[in-house]
CHARMM internal coordinates of N, CA and C (Angstrom, degrees):
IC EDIT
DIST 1 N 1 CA 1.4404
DIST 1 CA 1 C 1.5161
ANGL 1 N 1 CA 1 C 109.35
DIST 1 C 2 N 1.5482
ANGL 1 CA 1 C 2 N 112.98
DIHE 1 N 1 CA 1 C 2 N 116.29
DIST 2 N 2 CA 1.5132
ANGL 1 C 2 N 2 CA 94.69
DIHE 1 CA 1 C 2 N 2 CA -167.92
DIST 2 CA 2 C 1.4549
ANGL 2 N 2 CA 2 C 100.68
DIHE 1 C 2 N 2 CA 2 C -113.38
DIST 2 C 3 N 1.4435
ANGL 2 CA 2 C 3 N 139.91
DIHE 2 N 2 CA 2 C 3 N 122.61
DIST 3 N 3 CA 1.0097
ANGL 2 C 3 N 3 CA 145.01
DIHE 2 CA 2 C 3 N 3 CA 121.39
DIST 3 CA 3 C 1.3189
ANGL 3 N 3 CA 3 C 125.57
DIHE 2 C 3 N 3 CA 3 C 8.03
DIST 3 C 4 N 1.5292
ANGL 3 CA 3 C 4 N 130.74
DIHE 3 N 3 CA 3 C 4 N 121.06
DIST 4 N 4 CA 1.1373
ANGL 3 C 4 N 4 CA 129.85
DIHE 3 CA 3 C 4 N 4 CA -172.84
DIST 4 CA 4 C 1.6614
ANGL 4 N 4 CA 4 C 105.49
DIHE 3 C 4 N 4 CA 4 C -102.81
DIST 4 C 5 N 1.3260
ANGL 4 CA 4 C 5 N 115.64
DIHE 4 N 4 CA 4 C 5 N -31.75
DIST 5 N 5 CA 1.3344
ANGL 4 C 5 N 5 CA 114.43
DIHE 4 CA 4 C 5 N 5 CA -163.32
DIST 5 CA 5 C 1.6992
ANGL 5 N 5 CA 5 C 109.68
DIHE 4 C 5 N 5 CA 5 C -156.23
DIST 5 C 6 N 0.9421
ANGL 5 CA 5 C 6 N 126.58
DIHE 5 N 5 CA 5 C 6 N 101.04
DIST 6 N 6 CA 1.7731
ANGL 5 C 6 N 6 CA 133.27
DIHE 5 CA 5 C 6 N 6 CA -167.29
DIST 6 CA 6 C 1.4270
ANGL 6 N 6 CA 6 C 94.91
DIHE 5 C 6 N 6 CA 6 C -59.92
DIST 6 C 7 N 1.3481
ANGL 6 CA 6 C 7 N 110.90
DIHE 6 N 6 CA 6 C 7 N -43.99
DIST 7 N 7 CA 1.6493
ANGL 6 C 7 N 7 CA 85.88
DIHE 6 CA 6 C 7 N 7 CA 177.07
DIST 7 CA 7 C 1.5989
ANGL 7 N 7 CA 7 C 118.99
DIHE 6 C 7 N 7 CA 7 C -152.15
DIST 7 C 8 N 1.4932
ANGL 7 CA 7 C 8 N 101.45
DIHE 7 N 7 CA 7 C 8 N 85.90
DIST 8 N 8 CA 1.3372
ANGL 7 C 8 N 8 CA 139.27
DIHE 7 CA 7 C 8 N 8 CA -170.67
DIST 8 CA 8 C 1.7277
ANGL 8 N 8 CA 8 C 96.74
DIHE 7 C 8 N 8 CA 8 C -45.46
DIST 8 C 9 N 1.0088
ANGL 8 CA 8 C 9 N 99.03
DIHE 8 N 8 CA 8 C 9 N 162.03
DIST 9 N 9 CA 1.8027
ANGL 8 C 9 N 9 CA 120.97
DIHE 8 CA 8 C 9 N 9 CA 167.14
DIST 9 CA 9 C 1.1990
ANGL 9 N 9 CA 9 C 114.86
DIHE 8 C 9 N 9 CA 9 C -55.58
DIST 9 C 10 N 1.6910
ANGL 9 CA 9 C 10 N 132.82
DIHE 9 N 9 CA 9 C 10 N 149.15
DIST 10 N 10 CA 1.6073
ANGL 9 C 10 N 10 CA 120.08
DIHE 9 CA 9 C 10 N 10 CA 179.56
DIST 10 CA 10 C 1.6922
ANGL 10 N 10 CA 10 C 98.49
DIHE 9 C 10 N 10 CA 10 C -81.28
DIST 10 C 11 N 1.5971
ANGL 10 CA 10 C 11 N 93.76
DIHE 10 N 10 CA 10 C 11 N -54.47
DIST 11 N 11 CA 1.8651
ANGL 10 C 11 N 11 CA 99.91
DIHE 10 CA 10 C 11 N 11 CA -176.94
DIST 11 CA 11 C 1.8376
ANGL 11 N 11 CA 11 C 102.46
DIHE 10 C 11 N 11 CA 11 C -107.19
DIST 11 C 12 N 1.3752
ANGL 11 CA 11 C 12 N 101.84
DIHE 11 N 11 CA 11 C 12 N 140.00
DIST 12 N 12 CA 1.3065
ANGL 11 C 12 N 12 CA 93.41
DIHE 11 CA 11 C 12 N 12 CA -174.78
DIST 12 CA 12 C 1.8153
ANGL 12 N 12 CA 12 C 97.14
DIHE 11 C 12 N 12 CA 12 C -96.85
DIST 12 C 13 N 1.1643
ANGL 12 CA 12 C 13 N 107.56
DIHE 12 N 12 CA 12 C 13 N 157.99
DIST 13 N 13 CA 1.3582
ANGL 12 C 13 N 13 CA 124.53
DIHE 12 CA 12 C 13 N 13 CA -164.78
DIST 13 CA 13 C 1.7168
ANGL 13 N 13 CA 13 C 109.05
DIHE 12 C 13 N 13 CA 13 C -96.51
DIST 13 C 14 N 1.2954
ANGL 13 CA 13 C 14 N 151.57
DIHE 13 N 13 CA 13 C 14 N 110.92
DIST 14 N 14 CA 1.8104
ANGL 13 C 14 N 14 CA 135.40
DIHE 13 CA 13 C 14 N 14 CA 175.86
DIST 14 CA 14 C 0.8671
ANGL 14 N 14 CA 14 C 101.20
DIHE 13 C 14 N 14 CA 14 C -80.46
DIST 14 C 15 N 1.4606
ANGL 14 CA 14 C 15 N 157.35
DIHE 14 N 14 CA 14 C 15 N 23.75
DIST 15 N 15 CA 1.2552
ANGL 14 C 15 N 15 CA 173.49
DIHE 14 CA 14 C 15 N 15 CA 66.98
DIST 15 CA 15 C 1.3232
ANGL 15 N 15 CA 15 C 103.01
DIHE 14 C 15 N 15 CA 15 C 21.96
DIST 15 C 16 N 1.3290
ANGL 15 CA 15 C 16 N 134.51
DIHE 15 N 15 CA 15 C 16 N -65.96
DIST 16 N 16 CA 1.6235
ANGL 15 C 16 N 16 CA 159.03
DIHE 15 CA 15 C 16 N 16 CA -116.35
DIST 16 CA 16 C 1.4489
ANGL 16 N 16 CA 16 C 91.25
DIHE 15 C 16 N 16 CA 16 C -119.16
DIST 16 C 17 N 0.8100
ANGL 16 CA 16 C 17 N 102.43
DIHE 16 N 16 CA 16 C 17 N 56.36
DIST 17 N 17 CA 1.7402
ANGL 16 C 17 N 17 CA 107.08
DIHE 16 CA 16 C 17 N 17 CA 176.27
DIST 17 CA 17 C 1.6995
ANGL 17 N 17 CA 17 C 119.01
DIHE 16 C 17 N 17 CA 17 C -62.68
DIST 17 C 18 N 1.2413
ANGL 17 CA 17 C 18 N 122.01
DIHE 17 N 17 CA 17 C 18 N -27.40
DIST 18 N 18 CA 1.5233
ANGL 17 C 18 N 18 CA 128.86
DIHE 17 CA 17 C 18 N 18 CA 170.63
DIST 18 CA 18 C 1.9094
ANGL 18 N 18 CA 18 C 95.58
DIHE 17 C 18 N 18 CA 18 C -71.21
DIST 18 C 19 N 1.3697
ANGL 18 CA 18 C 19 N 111.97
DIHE 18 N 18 CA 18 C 19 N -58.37
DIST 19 N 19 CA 1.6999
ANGL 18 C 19 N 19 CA 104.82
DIHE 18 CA 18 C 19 N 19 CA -173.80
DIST 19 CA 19 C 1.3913
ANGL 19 N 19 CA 19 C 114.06
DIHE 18 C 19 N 19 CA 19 C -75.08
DIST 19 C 20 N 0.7640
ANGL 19 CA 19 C 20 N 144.08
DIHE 19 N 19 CA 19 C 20 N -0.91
DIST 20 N 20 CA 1.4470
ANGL 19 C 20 N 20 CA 147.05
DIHE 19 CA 19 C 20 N 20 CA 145.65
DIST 20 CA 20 C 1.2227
ANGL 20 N 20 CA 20 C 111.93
DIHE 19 C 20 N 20 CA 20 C -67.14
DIST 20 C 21 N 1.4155
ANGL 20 CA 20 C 21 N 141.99
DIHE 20 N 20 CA 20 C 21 N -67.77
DIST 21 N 21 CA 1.4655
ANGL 20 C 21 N 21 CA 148.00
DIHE 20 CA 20 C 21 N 21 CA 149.66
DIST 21 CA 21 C 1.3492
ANGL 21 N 21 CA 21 C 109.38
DIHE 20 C 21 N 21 CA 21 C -1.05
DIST 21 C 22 N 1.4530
ANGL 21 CA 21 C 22 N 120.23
DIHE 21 N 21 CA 21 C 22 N -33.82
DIST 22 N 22 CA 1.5445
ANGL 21 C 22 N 22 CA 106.21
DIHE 21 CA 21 C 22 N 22 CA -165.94
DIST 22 CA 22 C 1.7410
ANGL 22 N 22 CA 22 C 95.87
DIHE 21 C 22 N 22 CA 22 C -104.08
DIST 22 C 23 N 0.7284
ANGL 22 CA 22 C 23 N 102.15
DIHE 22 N 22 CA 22 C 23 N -6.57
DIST 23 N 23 CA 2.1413
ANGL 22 C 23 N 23 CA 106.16
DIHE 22 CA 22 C 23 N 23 CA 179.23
DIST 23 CA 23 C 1.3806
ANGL 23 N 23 CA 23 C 99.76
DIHE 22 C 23 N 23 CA 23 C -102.57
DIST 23 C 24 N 1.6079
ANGL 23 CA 23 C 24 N 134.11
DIHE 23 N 23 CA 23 C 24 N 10.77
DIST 24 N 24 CA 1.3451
ANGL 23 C 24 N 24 CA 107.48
DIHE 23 CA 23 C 24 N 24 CA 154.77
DIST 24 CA 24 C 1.5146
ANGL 24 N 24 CA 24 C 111.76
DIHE 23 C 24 N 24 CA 24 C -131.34
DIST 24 C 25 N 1.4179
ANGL 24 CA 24 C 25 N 122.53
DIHE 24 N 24 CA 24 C 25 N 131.18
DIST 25 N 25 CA 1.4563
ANGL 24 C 25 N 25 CA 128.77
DIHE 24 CA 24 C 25 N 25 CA 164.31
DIST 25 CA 25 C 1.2847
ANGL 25 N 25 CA 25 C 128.02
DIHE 24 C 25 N 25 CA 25 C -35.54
DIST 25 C 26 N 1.8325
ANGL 25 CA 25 C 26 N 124.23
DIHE 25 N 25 CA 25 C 26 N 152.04
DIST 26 N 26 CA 1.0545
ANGL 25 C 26 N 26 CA 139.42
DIHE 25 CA 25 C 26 N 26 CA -173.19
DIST 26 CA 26 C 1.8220
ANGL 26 N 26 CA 26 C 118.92
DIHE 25 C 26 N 26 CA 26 C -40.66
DIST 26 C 27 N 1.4010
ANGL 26 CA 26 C 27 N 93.88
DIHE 26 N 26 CA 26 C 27 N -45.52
DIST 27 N 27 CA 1.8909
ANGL 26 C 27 N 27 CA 98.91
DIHE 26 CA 26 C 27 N 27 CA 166.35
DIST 27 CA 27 C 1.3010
ANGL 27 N 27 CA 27 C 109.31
DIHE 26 C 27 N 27 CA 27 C -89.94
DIST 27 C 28 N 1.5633
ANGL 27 CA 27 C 28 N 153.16
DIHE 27 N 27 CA 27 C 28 N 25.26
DIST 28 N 28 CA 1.4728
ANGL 27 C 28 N 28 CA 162.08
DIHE 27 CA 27 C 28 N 28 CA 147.15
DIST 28 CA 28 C 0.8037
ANGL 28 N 28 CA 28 C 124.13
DIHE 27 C 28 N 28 CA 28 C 63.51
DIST 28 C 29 N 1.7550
ANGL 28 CA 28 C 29 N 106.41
DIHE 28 N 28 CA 28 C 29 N 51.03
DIST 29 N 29 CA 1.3177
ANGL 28 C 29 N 29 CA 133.11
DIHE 28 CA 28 C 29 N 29 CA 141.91
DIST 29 CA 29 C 1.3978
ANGL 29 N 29 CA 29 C 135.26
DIHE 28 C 29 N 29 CA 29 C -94.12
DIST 29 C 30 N 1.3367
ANGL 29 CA 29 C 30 N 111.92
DIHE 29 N 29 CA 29 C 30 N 141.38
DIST 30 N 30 CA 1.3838
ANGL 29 C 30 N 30 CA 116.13
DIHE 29 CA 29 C 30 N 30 CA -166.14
DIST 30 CA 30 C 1.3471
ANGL 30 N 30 CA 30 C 124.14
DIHE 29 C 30 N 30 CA 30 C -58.43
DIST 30 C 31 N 1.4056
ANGL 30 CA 30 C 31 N 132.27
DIHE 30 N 30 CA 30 C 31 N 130.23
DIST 31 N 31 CA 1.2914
ANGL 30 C 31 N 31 CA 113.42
DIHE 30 CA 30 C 31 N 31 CA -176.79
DIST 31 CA 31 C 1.4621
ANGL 31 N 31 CA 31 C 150.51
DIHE 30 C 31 N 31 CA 31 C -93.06
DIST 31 C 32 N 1.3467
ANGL 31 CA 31 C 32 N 134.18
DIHE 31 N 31 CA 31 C 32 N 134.52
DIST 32 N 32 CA 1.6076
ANGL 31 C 32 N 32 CA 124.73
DIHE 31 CA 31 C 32 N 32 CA -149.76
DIST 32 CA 32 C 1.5368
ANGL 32 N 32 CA 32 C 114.50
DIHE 31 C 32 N 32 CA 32 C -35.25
DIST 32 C 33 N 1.4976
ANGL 32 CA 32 C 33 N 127.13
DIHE 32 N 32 CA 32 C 33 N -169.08
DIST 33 N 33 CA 1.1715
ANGL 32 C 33 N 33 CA 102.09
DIHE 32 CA 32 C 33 N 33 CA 146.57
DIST 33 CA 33 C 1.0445
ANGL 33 N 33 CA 33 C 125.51
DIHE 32 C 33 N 33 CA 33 C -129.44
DIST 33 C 34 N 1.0531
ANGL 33 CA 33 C 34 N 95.20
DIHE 33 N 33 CA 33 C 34 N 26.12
DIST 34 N 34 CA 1.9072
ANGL 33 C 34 N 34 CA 117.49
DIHE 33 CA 33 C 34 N 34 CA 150.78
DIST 34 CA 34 C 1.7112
ANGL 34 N 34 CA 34 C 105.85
DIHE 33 C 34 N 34 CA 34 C -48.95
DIST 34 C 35 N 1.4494
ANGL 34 CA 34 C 35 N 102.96
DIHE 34 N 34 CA 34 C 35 N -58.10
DIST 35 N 35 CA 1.4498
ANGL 34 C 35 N 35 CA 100.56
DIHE 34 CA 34 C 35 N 35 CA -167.99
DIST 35 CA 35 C 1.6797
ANGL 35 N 35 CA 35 C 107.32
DIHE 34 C 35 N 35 CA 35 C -69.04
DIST 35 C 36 N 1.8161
ANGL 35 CA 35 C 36 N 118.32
DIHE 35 N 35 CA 35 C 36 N -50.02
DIST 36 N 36 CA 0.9298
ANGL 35 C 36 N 36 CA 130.47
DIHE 35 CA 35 C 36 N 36 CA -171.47
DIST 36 CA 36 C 1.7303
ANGL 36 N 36 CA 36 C 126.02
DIHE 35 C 36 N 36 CA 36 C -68.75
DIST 36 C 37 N 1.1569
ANGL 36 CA 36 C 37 N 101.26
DIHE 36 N 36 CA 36 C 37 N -8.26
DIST 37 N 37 CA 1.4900
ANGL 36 C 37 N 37 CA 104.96
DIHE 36 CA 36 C 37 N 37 CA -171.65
DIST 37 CA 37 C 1.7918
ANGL 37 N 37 CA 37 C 135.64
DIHE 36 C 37 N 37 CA 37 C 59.34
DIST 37 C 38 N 1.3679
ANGL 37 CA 37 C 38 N 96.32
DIHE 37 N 37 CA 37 C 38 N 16.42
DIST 38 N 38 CA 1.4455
ANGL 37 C 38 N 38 CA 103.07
DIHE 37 CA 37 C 38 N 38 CA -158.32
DIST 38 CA 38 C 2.0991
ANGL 38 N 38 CA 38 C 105.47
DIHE 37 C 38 N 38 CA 38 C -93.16
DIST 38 C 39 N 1.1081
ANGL 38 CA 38 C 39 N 125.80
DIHE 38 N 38 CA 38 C 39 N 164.51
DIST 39 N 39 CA 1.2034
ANGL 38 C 39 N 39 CA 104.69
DIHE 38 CA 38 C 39 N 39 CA -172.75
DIST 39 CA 39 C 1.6367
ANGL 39 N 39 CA 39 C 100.82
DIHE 38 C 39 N 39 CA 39 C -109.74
DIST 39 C 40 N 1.3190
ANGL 39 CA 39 C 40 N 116.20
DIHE 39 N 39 CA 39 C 40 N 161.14
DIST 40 N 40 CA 1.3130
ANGL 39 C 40 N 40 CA 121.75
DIHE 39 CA 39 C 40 N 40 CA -144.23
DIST 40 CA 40 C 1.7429
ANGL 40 N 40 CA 40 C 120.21
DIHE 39 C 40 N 40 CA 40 C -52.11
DIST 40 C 41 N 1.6365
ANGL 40 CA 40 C 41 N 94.27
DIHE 40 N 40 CA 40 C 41 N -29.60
DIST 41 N 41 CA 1.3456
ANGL 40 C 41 N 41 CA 113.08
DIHE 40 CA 40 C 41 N 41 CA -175.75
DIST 41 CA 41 C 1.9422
ANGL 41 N 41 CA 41 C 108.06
DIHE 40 C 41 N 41 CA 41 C -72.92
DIST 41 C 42 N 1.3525
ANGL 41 CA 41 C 42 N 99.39
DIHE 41 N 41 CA 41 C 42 N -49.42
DIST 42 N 42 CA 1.4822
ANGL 41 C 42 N 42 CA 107.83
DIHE 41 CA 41 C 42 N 42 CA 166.45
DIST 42 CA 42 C 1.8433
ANGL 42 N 42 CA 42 C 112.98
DIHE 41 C 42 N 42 CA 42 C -44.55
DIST 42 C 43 N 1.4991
ANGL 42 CA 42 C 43 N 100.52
DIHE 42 N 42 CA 42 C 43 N -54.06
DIST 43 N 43 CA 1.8935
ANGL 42 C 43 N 43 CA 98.88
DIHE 42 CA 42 C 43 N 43 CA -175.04
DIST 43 CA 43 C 1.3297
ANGL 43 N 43 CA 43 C 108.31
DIHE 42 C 43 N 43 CA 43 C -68.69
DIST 43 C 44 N 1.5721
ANGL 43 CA 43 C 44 N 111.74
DIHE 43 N 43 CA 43 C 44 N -47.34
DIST 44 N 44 CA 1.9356
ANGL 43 C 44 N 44 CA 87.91
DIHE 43 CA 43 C 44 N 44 CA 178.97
DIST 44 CA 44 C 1.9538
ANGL 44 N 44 CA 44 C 118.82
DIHE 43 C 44 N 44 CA 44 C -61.36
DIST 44 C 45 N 1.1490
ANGL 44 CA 44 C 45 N 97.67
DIHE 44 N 44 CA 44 C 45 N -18.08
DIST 45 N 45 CA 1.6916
ANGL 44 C 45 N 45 CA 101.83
DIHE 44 CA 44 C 45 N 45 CA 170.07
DIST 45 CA 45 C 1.1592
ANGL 45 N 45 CA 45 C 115.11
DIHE 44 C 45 N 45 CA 45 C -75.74
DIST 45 C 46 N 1.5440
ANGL 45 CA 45 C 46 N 128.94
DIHE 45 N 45 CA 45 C 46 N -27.72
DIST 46 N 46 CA 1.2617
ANGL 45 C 46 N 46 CA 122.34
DIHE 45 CA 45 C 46 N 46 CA 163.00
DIST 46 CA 46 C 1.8233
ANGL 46 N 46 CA 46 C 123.94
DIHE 45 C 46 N 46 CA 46 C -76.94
DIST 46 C 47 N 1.4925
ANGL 46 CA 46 C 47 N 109.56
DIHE 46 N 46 CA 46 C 47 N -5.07
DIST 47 N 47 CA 1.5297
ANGL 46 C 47 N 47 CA 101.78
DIHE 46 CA 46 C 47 N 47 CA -156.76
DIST 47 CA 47 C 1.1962
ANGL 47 N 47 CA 47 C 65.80
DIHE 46 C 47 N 47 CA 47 C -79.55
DIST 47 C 48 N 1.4214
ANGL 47 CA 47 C 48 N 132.88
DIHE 47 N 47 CA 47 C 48 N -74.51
DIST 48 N 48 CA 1.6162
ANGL 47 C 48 N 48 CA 156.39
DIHE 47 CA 47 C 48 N 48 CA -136.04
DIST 48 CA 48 C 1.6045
ANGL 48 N 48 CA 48 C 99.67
DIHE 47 C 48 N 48 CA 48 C -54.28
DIST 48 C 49 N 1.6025
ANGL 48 CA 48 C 49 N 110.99
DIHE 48 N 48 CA 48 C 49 N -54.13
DIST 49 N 49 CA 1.8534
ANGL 48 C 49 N 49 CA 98.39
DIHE 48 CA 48 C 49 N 49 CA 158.70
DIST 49 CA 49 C 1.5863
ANGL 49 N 49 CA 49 C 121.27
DIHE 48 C 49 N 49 CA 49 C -45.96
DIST 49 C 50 N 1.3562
ANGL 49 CA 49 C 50 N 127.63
DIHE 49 N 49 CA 49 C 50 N -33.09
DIST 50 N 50 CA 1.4716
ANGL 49 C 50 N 50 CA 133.63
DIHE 49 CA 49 C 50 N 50 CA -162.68
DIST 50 CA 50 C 1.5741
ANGL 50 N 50 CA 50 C 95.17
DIHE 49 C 50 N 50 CA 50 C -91.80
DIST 50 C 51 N 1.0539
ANGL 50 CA 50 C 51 N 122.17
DIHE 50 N 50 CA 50 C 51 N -72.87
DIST 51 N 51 CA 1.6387
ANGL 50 C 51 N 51 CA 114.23
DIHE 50 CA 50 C 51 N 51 CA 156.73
DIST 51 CA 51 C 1.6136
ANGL 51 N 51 CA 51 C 131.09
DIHE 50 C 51 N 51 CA 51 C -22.78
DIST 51 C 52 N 0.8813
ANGL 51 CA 51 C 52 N 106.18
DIHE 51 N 51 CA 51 C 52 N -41.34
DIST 52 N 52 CA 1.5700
ANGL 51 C 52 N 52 CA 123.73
DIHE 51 CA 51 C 52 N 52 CA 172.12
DIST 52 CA 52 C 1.9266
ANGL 52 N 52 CA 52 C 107.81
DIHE 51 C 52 N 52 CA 52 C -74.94
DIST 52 C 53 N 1.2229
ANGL 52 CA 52 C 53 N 101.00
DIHE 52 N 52 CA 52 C 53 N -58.47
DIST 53 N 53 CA 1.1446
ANGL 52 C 53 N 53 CA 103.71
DIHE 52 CA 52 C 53 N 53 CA -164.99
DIST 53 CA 53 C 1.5428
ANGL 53 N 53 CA 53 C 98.77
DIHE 52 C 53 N 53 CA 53 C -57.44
DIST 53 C 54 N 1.6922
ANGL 53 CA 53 C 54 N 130.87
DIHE 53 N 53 CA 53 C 54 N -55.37
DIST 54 N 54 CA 1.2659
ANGL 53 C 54 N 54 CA 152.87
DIHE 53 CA 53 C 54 N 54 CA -165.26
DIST 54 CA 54 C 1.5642
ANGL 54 N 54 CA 54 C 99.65
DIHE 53 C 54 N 54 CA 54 C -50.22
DIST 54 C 55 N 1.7241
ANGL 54 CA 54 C 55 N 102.58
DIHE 54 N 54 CA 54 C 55 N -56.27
DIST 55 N 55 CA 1.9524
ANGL 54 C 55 N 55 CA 109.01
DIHE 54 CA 54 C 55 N 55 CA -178.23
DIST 55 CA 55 C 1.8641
ANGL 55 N 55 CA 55 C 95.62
DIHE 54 C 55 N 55 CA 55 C -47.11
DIST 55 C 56 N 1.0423
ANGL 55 CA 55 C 56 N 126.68
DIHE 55 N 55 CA 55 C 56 N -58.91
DIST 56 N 56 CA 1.2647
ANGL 55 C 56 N 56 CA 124.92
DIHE 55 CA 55 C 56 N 56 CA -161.15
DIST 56 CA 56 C 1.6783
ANGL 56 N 56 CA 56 C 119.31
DIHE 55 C 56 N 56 CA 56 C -87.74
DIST 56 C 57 N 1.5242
ANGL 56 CA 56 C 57 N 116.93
DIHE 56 N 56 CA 56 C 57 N 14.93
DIST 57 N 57 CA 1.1800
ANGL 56 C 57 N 57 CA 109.09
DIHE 56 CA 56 C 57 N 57 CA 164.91
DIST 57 CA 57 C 1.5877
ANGL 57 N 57 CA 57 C 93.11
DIHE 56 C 57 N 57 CA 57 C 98.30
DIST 57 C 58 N 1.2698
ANGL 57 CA 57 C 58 N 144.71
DIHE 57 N 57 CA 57 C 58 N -33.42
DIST 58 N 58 CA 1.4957
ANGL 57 C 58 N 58 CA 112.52
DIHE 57 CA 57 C 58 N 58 CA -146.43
DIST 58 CA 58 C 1.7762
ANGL 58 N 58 CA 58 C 99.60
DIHE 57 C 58 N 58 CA 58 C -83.76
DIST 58 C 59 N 1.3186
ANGL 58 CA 58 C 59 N 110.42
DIHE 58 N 58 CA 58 C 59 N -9.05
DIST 59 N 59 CA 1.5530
ANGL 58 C 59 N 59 CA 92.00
DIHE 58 CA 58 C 59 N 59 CA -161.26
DIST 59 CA 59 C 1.9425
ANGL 59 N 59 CA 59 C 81.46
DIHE 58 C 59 N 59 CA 59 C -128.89
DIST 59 C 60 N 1.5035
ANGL 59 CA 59 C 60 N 122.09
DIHE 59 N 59 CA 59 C 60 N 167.60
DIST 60 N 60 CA 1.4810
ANGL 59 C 60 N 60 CA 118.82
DIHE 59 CA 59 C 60 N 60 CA 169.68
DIST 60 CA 60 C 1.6071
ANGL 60 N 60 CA 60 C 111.46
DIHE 59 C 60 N 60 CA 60 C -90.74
DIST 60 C 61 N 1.2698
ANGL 60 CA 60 C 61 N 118.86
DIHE 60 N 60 CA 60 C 61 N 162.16
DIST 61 N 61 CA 1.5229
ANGL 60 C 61 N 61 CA 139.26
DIHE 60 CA 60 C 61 N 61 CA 162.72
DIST 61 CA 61 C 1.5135
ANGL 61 N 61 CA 61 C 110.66
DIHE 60 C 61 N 61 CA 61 C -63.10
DIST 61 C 62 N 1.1031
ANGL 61 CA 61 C 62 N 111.42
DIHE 61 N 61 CA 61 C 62 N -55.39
DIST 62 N 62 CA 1.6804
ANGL 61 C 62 N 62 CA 134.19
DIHE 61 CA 61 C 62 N 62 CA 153.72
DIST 62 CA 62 C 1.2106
ANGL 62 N 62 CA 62 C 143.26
DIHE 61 C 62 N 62 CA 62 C -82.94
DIST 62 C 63 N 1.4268
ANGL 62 CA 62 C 63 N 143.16
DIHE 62 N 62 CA 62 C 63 N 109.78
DIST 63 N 63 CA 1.4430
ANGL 62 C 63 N 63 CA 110.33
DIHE 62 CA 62 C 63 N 63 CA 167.14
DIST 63 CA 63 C 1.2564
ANGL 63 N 63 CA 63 C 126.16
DIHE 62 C 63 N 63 CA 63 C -57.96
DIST 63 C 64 N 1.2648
ANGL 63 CA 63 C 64 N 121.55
DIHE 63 N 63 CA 63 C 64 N 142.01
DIST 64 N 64 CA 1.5979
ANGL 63 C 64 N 64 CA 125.79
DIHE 63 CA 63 C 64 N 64 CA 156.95
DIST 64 CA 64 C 1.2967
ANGL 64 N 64 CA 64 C 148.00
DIHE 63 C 64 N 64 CA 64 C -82.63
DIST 64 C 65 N 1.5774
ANGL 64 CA 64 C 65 N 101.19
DIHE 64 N 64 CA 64 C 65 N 109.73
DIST 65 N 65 CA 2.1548
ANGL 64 C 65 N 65 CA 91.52
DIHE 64 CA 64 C 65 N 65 CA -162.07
DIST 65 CA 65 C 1.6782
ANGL 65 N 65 CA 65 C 84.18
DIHE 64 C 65 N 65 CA 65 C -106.18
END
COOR INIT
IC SEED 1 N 1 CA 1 C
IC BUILD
């Protein structure tokens, strides 16, 4: 289980478009938190930044190859 970040953000920001970037996978989906290490309250605060960010354009629905 690898850890992405020892010591992640309390609230994640949809603003923060580089730290969000690293919590979603190559096809731009969000990642478990199995992989991410984050605790449960932290990941639904991050989907809702990634959701947020996605409604408004800064991040894609899809990746693009």
């Amino acid at each position: 289980m690898a850890q992405l970040k020892k010591n992640p953000p309390i609230i994640f920001d949809y603003k923060d478009v580089k730290t969000l970037q690293r919590y979603i996978n190559v096809y731009g989906q969000i990642e478990p938190i199995s992989k991410t290490g984050l605790s449960e309250k932290q990941q639904r605060s991050l989907a809702v930044a990634i959701k947020r960010a996605r409604h408004l354009a800064l991040l894609p629905f899809v990746a693009s190859n």
